[in-house]
N, C-alpha and C positions, 0 to 999 in steps of 0.2 A: 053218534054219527054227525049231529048236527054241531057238535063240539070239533069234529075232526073237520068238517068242512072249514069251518071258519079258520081253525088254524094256516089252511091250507094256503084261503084266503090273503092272510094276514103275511106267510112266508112269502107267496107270489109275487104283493105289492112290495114287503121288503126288498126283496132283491128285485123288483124293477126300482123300486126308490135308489135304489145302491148302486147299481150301475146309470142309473142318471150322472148322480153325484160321481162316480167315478170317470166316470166320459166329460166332465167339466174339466178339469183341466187340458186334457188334451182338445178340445173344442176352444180352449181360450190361448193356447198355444200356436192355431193354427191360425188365430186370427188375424188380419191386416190392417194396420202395423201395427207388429207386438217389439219392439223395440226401434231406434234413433236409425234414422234413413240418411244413409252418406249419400250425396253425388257429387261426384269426382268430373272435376273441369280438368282439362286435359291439358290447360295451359296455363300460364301466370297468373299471379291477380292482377287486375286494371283493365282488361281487356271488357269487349262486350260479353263474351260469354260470359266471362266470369263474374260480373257487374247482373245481370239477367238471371245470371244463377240465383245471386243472393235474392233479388226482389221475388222472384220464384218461390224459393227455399220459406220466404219469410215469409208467406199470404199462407203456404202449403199446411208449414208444421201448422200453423190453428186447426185448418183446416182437417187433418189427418188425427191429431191429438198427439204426433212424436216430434221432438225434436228433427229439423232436417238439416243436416249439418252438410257446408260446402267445403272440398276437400281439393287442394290444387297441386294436381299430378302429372307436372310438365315434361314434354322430351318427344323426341322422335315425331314430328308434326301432328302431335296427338293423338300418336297411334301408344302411346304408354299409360297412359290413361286408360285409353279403350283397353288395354289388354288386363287392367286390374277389375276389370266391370265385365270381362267375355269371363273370367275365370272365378267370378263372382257366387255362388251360390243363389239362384235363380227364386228369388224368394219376395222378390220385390222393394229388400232395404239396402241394395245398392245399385244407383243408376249413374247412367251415365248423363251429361251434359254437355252435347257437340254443336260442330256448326258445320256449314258447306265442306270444311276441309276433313270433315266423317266420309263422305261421300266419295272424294280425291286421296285418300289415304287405303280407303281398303281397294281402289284398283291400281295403288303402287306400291303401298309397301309387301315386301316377299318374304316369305322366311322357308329356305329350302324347299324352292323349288312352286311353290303356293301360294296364292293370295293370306299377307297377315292374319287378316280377319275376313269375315265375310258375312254381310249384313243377312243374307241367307239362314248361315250357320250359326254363328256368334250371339247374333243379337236379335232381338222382339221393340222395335219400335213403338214409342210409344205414344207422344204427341208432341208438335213445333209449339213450341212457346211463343217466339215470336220470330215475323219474316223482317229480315235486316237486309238489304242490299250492302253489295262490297263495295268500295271505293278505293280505284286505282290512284295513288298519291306519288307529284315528284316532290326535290326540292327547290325552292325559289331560284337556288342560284342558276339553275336551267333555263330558268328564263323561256319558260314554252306554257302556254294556255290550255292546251288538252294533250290528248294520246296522239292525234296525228299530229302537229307538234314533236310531240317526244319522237315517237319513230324517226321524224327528220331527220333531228338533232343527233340522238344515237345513231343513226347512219353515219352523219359525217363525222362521227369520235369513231366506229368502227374502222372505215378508210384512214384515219389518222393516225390509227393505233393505242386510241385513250378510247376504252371501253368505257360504257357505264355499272356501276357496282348497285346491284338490287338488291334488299333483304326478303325475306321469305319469314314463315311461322318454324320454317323445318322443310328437311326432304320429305317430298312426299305431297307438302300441304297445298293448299291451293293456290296461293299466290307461287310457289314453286311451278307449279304448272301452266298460270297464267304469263309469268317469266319465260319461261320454254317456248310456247304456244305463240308471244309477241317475238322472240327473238325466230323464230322459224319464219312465221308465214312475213318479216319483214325484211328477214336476211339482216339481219345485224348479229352484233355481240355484245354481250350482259355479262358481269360476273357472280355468278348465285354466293349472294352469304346468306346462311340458314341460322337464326336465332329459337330461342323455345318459344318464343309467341310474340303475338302482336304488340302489349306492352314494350318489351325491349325494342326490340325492332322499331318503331314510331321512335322511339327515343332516340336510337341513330340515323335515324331518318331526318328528323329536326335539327339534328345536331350537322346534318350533312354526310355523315361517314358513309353513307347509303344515299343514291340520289334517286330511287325509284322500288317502291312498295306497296302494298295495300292492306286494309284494314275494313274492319265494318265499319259502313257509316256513324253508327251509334256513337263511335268512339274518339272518330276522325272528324265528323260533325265540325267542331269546333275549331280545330284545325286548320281547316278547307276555308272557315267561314272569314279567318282572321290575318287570312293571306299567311301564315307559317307553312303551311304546306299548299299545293296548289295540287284541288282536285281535276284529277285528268278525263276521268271517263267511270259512269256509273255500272256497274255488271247486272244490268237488270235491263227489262223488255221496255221501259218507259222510264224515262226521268224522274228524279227524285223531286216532291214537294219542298221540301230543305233545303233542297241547294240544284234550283232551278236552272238555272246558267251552264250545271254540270252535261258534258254530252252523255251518251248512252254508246258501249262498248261497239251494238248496233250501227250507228252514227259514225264510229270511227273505224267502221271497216272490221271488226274483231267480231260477228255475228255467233261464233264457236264458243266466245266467252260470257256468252247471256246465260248467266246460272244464277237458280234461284235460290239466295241467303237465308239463312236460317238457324236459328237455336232451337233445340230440341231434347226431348228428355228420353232417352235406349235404355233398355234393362237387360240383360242377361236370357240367350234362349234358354226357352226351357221354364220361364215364368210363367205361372197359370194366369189365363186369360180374365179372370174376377179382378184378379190383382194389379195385370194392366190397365185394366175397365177401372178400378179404384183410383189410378195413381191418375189416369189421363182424367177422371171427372173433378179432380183436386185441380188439376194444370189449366183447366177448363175452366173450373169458379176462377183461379186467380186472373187468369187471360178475361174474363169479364169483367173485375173489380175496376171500379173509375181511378182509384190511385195507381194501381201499373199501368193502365192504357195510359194515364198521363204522363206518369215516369217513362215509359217507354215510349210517347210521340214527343218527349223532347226531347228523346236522342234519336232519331228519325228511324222508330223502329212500329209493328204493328203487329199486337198482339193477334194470337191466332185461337190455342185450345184445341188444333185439330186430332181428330182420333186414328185410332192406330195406323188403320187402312191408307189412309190418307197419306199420313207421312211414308209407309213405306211405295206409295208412287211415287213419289217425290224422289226419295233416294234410290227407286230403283231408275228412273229416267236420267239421274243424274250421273248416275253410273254407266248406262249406257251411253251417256252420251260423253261421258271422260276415256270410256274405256277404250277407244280408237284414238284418241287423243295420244294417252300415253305407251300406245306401240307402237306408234307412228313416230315419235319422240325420243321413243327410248328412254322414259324417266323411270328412275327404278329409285331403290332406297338408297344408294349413292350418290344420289344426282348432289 
């Protein structure tokens, strides 16, 4: 008897010892991050996102233990990107890496009939890396000091018949909309050329082919500062430290276009909330570390780390507040 017990004994623990072991791999399978974490910038390389991404990417993989690899997937005012990250499999190894023009794209781009995406539906927010003001930019040969300037000036090329030509990131994006928005409440006329991001676009800017654009500060900084391009008007509630002198969109009568700039890291609905909690406590050590805060205040940007919640007020305020914008407008994915 006392031989049968102990056998009993002996099978019991076997088979708990057994399916321990057999539950390890599935336990190590499910863990975060079990393989190389893409985030996909939605636009060229050279831009701020994608500059932000890398220094992002690069504090993270330590930080996570996986590779985090940036991935640049341009087109359609970075609503083509978004769409490789909405269709993504919700697991937390691929994110997306947007900016303000996240915000301006899902209440204009349409696809029968529908908002494209929908920060709702789509996507799980996840934290602003860092907050960048935009910077409205002409070119020198305009010969005008800010935004009210500019308006002048493009008034009297409208009456004359010599419009001014704007670039844009894409239909959809947000200098697309700040385009519209300046040409409406001024009564003037603009001709929209839409490039895949802020890199090209600055480049025809400099070069002239385009005499009125914008770009994040981060990137236009230098720019502004060297008289090549001449910044017109900050999009943000106060003046930029970096470039003092610049007005504030506020200041020059464009109150509508006080939006707040930002990078930030989206994943896929449908992400479990550990996993967001994981990726945003990563985004968070990096946004603390003294080497991005430095790298990121000399290109006049400011680290942030904020958590889920947070970002999506952000985007959800920005959205209400674009979304009368563009039916008042009429801006759709043809603009």
């Amino acid at each position: 008897m006392l031989n049968q017990t102990r056998r009993l004994i002996i099978t019991g623990v076997t088979a708990l010892a057994t399916s321990m072991v057999l539950a390890l791999p599935s336990y190590a399978q499910n863990a975060f991050p079990s393989q190389p974490i893409r985030v996909i910038v939605p636009f060229p390389a050279g831009g701020t996102t994608d500059v932000a991404a890398r220094v992002f990417a690069e504090h993270m993989q330590e930080d996570l233990g996986q590779p985090v690899v940036v991935e640049n997937r341009a087109g359609g005012g970075g609503s083509v990107g978004a769409d490789v990250v909405a269709r993504a499999d919700p697991d937390g190894h691929t994110l997306l890496f947007h900016n303000i023009t996240f915000s301006a794209t899902t209440t204009v781009m349409t696809h029968e009939g529908r908002e494209l995406h929908s920060i709702e539906d789509d996507f799980e927010p996840v934290s602003i890396a860092v907050n960048v003001p935009m910077l409205l930019l002409a070119h020198p040969s305009l010969e005008v000091a800010n935004l009210e300037e500019f308006v002048a000036l493009a008034r009297e090329r409208t009456e004359a018949g010599d419009p001014i030509f704007y670039g844009s990131t894409g239909p959809g994006s947000i200098i697309n909309l700040v385009g519209e928005v300046i040409k409406s409440q001024a009564e003037i006329e603009m001709d929209h050329i839409p490039f895949p991001g802020a890199a090209p676009m600055v480049q025809d800017l400099l070069a002239g082919r385009v005499q009125f654009g914008g770009d994040q500060l981060a990137t236009s900084l230098e720019h502004a500062r060297s008289g090549r391009l001449i910044g017109l008007a900050v999009m943000a509630g106060e003046r930029s430290p970096a470039l003092p002198d610049v007005p504030t969109v506020g200041e020059m009568g464009f109150e509508s276009l006080n939006l707040r700039g930002f990078n930030g890291f989206i994943a896929p609905a449908g992400t479990p909330r550990e996993v967001i909690d994981r990726i945003q406590q990563s985004v968070a050590s990096a946004a603390a570390d003294p080497a991005v805060i430095a790298r990121m205040e000399a290109m006049g940007a400011e680290t942030s780390g904020s958590t889920p919640e947070e970002f999506r007020e952000v985007l959800t305020e920005q959205v209400a507040q674009m979304r009368p914008l563009v039916e008042e407008l009429g801006i759709g994915s043809g603009q």
